[in-house]
FIBA-804387 format. One line per field, with one value per residue (C-alpha): residue in one letter; x, y, z. Coordinates in Angstrom, 2 decimals, padded with zeros to 5 digits. Layout:
BEGIN
resn A,...
px X,...
py Y,...
pz Z,...
END
This chain:
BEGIN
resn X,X,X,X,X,X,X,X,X,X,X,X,X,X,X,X,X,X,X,X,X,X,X,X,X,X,X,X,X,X,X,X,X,X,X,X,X,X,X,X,X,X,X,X,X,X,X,X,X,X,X,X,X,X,X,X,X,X,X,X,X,X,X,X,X,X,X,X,X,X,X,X,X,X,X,X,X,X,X,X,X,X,X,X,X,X,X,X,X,X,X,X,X,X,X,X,X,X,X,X,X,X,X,X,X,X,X,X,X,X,X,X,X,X,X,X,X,X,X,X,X,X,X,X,X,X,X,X,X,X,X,X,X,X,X,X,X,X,X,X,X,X,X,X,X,X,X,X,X,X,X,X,X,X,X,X,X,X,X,X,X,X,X,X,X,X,X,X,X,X,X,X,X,X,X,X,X,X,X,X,X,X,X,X,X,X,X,X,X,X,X,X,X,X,X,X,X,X,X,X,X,X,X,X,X,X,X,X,X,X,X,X,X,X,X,X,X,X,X,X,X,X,X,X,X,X,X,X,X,X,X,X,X,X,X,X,X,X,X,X,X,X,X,X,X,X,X,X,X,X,X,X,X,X,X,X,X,X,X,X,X,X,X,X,X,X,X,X,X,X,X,X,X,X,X,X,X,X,X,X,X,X,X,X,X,X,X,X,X,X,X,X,X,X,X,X,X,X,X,X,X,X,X,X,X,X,X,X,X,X,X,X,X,X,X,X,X,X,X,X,X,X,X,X,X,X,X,X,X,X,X,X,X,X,X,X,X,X,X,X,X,X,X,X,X
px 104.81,106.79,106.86,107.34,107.64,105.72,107.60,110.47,112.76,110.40,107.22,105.14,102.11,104.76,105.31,101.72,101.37,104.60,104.48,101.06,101.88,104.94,102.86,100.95,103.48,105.37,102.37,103.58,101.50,102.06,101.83,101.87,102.28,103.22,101.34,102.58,103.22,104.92,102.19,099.34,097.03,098.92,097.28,095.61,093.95,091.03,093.05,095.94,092.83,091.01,094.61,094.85,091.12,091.91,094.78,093.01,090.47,092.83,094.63,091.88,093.47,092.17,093.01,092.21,092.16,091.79,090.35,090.63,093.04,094.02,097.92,098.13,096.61,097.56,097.40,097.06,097.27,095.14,095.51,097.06,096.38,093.47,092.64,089.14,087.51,087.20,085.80,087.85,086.49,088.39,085.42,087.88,090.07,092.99,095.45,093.67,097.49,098.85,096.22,096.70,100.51,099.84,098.03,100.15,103.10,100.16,098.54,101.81,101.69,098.32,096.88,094.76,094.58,093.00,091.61,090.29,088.67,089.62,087.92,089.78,091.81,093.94,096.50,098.19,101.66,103.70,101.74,102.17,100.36,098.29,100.49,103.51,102.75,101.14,104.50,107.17,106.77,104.57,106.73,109.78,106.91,106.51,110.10,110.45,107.59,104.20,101.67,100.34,098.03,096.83,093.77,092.84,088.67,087.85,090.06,089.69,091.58,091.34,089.09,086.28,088.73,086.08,088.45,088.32,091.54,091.64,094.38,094.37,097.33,098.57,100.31,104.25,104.63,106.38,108.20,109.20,112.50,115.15,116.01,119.70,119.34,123.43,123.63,121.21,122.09,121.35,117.43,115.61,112.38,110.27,106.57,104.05,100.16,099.42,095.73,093.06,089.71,087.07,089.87,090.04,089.41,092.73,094.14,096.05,096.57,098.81,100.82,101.67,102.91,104.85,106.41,107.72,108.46,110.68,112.06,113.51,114.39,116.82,119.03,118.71,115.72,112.92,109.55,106.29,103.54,099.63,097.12,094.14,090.80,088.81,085.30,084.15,085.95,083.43,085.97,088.59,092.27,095.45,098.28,101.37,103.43,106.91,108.68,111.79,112.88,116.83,118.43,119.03,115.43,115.22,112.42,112.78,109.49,108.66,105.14,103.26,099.26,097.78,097.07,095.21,098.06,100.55,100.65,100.55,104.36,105.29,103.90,105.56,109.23,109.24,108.12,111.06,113.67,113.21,113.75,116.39,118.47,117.33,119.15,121.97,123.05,123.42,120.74,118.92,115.48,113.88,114.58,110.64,111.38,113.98,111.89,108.99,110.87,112.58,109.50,109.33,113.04,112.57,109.67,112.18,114.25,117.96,119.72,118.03,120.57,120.19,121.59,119.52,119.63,119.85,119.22,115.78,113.72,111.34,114.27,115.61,112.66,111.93,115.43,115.28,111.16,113.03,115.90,112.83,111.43,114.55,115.74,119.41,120.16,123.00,124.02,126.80,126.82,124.16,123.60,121.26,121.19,118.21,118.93,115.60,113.62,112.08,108.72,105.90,102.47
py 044.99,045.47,042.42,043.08,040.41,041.93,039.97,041.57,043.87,044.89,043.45,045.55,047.75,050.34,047.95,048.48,052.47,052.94,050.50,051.68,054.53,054.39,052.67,055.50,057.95,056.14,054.33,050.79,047.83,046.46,042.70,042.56,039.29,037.94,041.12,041.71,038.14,038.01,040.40,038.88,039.35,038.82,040.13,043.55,044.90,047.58,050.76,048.88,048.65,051.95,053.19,051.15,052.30,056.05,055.91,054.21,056.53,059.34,057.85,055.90,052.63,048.95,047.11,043.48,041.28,044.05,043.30,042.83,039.74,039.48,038.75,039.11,042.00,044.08,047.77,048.74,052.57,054.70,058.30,061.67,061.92,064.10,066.85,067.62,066.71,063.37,061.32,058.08,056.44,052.80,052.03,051.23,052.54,051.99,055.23,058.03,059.51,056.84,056.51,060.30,059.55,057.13,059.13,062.26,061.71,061.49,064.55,066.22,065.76,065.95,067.94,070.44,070.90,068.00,068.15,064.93,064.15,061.14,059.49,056.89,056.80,059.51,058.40,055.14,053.25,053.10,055.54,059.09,061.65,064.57,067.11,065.68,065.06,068.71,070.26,068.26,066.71,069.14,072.22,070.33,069.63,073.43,073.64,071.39,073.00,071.42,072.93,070.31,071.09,069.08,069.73,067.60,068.19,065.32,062.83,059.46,056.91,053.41,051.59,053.50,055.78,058.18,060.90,063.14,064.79,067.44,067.41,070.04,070.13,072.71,070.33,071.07,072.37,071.20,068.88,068.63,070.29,068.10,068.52,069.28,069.29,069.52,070.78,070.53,074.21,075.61,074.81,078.07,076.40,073.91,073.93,071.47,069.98,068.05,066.83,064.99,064.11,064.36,063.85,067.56,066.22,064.43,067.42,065.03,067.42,069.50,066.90,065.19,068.69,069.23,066.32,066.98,070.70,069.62,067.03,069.17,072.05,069.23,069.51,073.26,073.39,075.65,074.05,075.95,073.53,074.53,072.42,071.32,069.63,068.59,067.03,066.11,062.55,059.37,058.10,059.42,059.48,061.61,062.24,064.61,066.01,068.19,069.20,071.61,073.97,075.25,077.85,075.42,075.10,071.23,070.00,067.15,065.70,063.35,062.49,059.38,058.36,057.60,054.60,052.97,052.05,054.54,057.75,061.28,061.93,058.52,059.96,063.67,062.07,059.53,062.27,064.48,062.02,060.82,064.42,065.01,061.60,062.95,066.41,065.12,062.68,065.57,064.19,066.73,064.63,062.61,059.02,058.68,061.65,059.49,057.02,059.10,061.66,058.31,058.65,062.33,062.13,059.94,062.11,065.05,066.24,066.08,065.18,064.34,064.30,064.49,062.72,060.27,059.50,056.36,052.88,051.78,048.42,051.12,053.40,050.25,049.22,052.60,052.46,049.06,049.86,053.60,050.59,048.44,051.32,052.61,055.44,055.38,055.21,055.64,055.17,056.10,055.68,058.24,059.87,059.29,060.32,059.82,061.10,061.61,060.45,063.55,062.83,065.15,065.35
pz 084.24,087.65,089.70,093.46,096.28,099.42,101.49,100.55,103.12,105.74,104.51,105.64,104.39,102.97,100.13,099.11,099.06,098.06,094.61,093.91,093.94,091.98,089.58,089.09,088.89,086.15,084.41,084.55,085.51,088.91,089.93,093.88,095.46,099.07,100.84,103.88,105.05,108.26,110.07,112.65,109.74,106.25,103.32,103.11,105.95,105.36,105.24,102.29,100.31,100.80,099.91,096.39,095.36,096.30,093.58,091.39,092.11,090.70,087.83,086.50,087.08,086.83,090.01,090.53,093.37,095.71,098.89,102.85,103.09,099.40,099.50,095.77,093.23,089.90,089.14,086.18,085.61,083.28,082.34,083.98,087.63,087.86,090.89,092.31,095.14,096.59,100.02,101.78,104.27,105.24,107.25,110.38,112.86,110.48,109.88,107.94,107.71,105.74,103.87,102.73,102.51,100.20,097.79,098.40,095.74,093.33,094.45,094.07,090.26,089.54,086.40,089.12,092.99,095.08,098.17,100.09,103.08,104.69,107.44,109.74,112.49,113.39,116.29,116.66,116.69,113.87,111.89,111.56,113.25,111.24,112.68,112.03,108.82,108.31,110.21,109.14,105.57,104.70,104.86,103.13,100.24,099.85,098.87,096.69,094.69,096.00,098.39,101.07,104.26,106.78,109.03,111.63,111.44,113.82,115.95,115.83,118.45,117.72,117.92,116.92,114.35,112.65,113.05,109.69,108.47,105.10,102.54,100.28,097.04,094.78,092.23,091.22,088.00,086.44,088.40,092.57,092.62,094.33,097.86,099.84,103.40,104.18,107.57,110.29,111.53,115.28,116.75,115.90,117.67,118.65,118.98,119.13,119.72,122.93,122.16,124.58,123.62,127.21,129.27,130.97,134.49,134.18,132.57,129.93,127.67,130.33,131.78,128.26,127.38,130.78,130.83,127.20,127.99,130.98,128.90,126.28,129.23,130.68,127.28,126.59,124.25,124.85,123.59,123.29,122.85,122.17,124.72,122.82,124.59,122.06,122.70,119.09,119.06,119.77,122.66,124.95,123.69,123.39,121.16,121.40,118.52,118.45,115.95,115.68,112.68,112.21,111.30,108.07,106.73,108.72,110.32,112.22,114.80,116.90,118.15,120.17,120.29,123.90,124.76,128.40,130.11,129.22,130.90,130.08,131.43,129.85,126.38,127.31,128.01,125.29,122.88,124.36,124.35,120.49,119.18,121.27,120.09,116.70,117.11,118.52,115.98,113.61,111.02,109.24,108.99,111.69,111.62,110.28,107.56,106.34,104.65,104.08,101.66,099.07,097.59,096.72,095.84,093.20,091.40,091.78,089.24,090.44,092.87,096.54,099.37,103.50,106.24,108.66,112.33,111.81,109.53,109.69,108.00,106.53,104.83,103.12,102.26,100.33,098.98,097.99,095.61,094.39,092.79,091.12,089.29,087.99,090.41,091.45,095.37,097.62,101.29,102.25,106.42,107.31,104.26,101.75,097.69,095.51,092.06,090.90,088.16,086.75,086.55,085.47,085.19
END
């Protein structure tokens, strides 16, 4: 059985997805303790747990001691991961995304496509965004041998969430192929989504996307970017995504949710100004990217290897799990190896 301290490294909800679903992937027994203990609410919140059931869901695992507040639970994995079709709802305004990050490396390995619908929230701090995740992991997924889409059905701002995003997985076979993004190359383009939700008479969606637009203009990068007004959420809200793809195959983003007292050329600058530090620091993944593709690294088989924008709790975090279930992992100032662990379905 793995042992991991929650509290370890960044302590955060990462901890949880990612050792489940390492678990999963590598059929060992999990024993999770100290859950997240230095947030407002230790313990796991509602969408940590709809995330540990949806795996458990797939592999046929036993969990115990999973529930909203629990600081401490097992996993204990069952068979192959199976595909089909499945429904997650976490019942709150808590990130649909990461719940569907979570489950992803399992999908990506799974004995038949999956496709889930997941109901939550869809745009918030320090979560990803539907987009970015559907045009910026998503794409780097395809070439390492896995086919991942994201559609956004429904948005959902907190804190009513009820937004409704798709994933849909053709499994690798037989294995994710490792990954070498060397050089970040010249900007071929960037695109992106600036979404509102019954907000037209402030015309949110066109100033977030001006703002960003001009942004981007001021260092020489011509940005195309799709207004959306949507009327199907339950409240008003707003979210803006970028992201840019080189001449090398990278795809680097950068996105930001609404929220009341932030404006629309707050959220259109900030957006801007994130890719453009990005870029500039020669990386050739986003400094969220970074962390988000340990994970798939380690399932690879080979040798994982791209350079960061910069250090981050979350991409030591990931480094530091990748180490406790036997992957080997480098840094070397802002580059980062993963030699995988070749795992298969």
């Amino acid at each position: 059985m793995i042992e991991i301290d929650g509290g370890g490294q960044s302590g955060s909800g990462t901890i949880v997805r990612f050792a489940v679903a390492f678990s999963a992937l590598s059929r060992r027994p999990l024993h999770l303790v100290n859950a997240r203990p230095g947030r407002k609410r230790p313990g796991l919140r509602p969408q940590h747990v709809a995330a540990v059931r949806a795996c458990a869901e797939l592999c046929g695992a036993r969990p115990e001691g999973v529930r909203v507040d629990s600081r401490e639970f097992s996993f204990r994995p069952g068979g192959p991961i199976r595909g089909g079709r499945y429904e997650w709802d976490i019942g709150t305004a808590g990130s649909a995304p990461m719940l569907a990050l979570g489950v992803l490396p399992l999908a990506c390995l799974a004995e038949s496509p999956l496709s889930a619908r997941i109901t939550g929230g869809m745009f918030q701090d320090f979560a990803p965004s539907p987009f970015r995740l559907g045009h910026v992991l998503a794409p780097l997924l395809r070439r390492m041998g896995a086919s991942v889409e994201f559609e956004l059905v429904r948005p959902g701002y907190v804190p009513a969430g009820v937004g409704i995003v798709e994933l849909r997985v053709r499994p690798a076979a037989p294995r994710l192929a490792a990954l070498e993004l060397i050089d970040q190359g010249s900007v071929q383009a960037v695109r992106g989504i600036a979404l509102a939700s019954h907000l037209s008479e402030r015309r949110v969606s066109e100033r977030m996307a001006r703002a960003c637009e001009e942004g981007l203009a001021a260092e020489g990068l011509c940005c195309s970017i799709e207004r959306r007004e949507d009327t199907t959420a339950p409240q008003r809200g707003a979210a803006l995504a970028i992201w840019a793809e080189t001449s090398t195959g990278c795809r680097l983003g950068s996105d930001c949710a609404g929220e009341p007292r932030r404006s629309s050329e707050a959220i259109g600058r900030r957006v801007a100004g994130a890719l453009v530090e990005d870029l500039a620091s020669g990386a050739t993944v986003d400094r969220h990217l970074a962390d988000q593709l340990v994970l798939f690294a380690c399932m690879a088989g080979g040798r994982t290897r791209y350079r960061v924008p910069a250090d981050s709790d979350h991409l030591r975090t990931n480094l530091w799990l990748a180490e406790r279930f036997g992957a080997r992992t480098n840094r070397d100032g802002s580059w980062v190896d993963v030699a995988g662990l070749d795992l298969r379905p």
